[in-house]
C-alpha positions as CSV (number, residue, x, y, z in Angstrom):
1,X,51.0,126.7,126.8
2,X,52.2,122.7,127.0
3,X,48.5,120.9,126.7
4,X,48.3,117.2,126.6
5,X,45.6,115.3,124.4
6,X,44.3,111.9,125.4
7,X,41.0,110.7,125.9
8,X,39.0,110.9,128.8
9,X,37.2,107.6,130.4
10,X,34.3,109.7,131.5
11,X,33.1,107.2,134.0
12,X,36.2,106.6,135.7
13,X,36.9,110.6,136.2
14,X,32.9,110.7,137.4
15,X,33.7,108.0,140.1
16,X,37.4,109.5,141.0
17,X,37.9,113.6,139.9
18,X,37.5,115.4,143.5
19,X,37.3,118.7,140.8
20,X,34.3,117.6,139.4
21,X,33.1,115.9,142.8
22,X,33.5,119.5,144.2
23,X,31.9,121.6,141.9
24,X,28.8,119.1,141.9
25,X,28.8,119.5,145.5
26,X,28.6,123.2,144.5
27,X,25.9,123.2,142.7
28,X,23.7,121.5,145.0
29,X,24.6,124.0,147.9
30,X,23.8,126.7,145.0
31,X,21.0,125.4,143.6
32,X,19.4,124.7,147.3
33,X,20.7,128.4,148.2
34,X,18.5,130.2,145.3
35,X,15.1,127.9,146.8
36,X,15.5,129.0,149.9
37,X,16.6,132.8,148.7
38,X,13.6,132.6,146.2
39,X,11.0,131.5,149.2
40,X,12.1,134.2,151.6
41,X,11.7,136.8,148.8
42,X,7.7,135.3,148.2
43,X,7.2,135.9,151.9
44,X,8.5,139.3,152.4
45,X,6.7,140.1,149.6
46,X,3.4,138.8,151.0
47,X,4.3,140.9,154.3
48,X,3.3,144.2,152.2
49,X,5.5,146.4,154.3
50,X,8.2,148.9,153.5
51,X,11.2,147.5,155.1
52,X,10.2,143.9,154.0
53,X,10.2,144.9,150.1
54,X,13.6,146.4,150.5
55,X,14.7,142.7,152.5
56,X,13.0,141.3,149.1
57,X,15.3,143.0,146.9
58,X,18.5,141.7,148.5
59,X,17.1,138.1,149.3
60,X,16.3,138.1,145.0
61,X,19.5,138.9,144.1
62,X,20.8,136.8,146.4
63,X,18.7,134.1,144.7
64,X,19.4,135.2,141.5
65,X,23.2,134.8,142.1
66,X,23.1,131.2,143.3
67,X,21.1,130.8,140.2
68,X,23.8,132.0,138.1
69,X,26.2,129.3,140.2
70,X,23.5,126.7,139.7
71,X,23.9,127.0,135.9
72,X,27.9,128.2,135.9
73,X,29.0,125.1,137.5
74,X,28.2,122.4,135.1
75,X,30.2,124.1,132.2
76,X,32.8,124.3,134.7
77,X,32.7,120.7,135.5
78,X,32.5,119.3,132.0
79,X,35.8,117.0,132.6
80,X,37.0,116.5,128.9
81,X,37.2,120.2,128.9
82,X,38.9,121.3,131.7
83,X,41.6,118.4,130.8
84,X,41.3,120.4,126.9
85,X,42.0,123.5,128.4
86,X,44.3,123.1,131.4
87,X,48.3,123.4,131.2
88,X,50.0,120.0,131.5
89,X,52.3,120.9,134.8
90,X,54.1,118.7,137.5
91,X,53.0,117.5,140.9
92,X,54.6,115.6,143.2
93,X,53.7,113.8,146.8
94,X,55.2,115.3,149.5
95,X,53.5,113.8,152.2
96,X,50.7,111.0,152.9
97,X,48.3,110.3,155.9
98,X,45.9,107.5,156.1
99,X,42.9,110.0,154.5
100,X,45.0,110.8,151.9
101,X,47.8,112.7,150.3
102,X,49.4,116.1,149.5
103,X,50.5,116.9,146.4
104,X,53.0,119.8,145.5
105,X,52.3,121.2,141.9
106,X,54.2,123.9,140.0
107,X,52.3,126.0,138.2
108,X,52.2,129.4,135.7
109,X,50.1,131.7,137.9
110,X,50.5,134.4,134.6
111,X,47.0,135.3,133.0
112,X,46.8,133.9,129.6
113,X,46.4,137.2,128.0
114,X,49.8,138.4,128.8
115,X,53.2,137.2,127.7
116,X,54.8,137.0,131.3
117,X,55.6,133.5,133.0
118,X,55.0,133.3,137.0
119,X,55.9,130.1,138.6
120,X,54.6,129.4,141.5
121,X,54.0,126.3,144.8
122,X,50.7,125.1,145.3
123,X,49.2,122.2,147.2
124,X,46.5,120.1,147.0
125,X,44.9,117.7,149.3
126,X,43.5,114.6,147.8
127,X,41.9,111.5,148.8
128,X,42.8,108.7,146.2
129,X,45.5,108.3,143.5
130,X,44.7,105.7,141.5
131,X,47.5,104.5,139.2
132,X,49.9,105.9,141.5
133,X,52.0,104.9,144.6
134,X,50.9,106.7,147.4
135,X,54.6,107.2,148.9
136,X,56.5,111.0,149.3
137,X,58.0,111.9,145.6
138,X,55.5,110.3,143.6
139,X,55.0,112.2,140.2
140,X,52.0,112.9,139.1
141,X,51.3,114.5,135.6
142,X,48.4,117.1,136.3
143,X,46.4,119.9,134.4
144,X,46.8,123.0,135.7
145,X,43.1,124.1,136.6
146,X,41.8,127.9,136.8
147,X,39.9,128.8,139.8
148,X,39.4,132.5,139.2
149,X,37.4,135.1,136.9
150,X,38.2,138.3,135.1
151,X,36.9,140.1,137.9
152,X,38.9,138.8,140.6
153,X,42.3,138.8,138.9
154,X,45.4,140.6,141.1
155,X,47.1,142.5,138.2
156,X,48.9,140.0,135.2
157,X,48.2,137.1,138.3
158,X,45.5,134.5,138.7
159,X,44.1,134.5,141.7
160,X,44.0,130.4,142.1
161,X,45.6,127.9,140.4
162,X,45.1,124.1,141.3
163,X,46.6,121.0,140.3
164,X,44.3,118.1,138.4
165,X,45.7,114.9,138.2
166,X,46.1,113.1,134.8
167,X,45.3,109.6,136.6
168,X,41.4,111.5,137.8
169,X,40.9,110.8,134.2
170,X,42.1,107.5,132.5
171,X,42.8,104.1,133.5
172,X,45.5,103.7,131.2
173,X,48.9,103.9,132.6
174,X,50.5,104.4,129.2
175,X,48.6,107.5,129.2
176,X,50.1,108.8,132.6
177,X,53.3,107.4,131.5
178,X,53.3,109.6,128.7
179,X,52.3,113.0,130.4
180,X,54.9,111.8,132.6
181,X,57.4,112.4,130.0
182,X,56.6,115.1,128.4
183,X,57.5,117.5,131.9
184,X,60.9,118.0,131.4
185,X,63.9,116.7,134.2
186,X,63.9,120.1,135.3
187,X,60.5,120.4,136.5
188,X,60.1,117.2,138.4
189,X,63.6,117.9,140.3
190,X,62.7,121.2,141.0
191,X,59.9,120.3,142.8
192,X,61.7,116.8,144.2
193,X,64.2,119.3,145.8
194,X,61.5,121.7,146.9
195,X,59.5,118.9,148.7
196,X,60.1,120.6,152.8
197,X,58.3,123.9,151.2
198,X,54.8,122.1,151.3
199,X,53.5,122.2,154.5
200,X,54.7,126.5,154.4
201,X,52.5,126.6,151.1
202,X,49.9,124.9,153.1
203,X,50.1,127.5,155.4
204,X,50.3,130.7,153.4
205,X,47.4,132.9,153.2
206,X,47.3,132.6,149.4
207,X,48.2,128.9,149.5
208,X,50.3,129.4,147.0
209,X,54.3,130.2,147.0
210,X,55.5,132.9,144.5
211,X,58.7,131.7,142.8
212,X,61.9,134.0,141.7
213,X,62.7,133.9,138.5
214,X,66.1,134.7,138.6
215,X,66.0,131.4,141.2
216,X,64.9,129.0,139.0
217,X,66.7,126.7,136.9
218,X,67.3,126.5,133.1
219,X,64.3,127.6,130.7
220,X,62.0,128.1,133.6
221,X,63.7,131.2,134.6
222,X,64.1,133.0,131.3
């Protein structure tokens, strides 16, 4: 797996990461889901009736889950490690409205405990670049970012895979520059040629395009 080391500015990716925007946002809803699931267990309780203690067993494990997402989502949103941990990988602009951008990112969709490689087309909406041009065929160094668990894997495949831009973490554009370089030609033309297949990504059920191996250029397809 091709990581890339360089150090995160912490408050810059708190102001700018939409991943780490979006998993706070997550644990609010989560954390205001478990009150709410916690106080409607306390009442059906108090009712001292049959059918309510069976509607307190569901609303408490329904509280207890969003607990569990209340607690799970600041691990998952510590940034230096999900920048540690992801895949350096390609992405590139394939289109740009005045809310934003889309980016196209190839990615290894292969579990990490198995030896195969699956390439694959995903997208990603996001608001702000910085230390980019927002024009169509912009590259953009990213870390790959797991979305998935053990539990909800489709066989040797991750379920989601998204795209997390180098430039959500550092000012420095020496440190973009480099990620920049270390995707090979290969990669950032393959996804320059494949710029049209964004908006059917978009539009997949799986948001996601499956690429064939014996399709794909050079090393990527051995």
């Amino acid at each position: 797996m091709r990581r890339f080391e360089f150090v995160v500015d912490r408050s810059h990716a708190h102001a700018v990461n939409e991943v780490v925007a979006d998993l706070r946002r997550l644990r609010i809803s989560a954390v205001i889901a478990a009150t709410i699931a916690a106080a409607v267990t306390a009442y059906l309780v108090w009712l001292n009736h049959p059918w309510s203690y069976l509607l307190a067993v569901a609303s408490a494990l329904g509280a207890v889950t969003a607990l569990w997402v209340a607690l799970w989502a600041p691990r998952r949103s510590r940034i230096d490690r999900l920048y540690a941990e992801g895949e350096l990988v390609p992405a590139v602009v394939s289109h740009t409205y005045p809310s934003g951008m889309v980016l196209l990112a190839l990615v290894n969709i292969g579990r990490p405990e198995t030896t195969e490689t699956r390439y694959a087309l995903v997208v990603r909406k996001v608001r702000a670049l910085p230390g980019h041009e927002a024009k169509a065929g912009e590259r953009v160094p990213s870390v790959a970012v797991r979305g998935d668990h053990a539990s909800r894997a489709v066989g040797e495949l991750r379920q989601t895979v998204n795209a997390m831009p180098i430039a959500w973490g550092t000012r420095d554009g020496n440190v973009i520059e480099r990620a920049r370089a270390a995707i090979s030609e290969v990669e950032w033309r393959l996804l320059s040629d494949n710029l049209a297949l964004a908006e059917k990504v978009r539009r997949s059920s799986a948001k996601r395009l499956l690429l064939d191996p014996q399709q794909l250029p050079g090393d990527l397809g051995s």
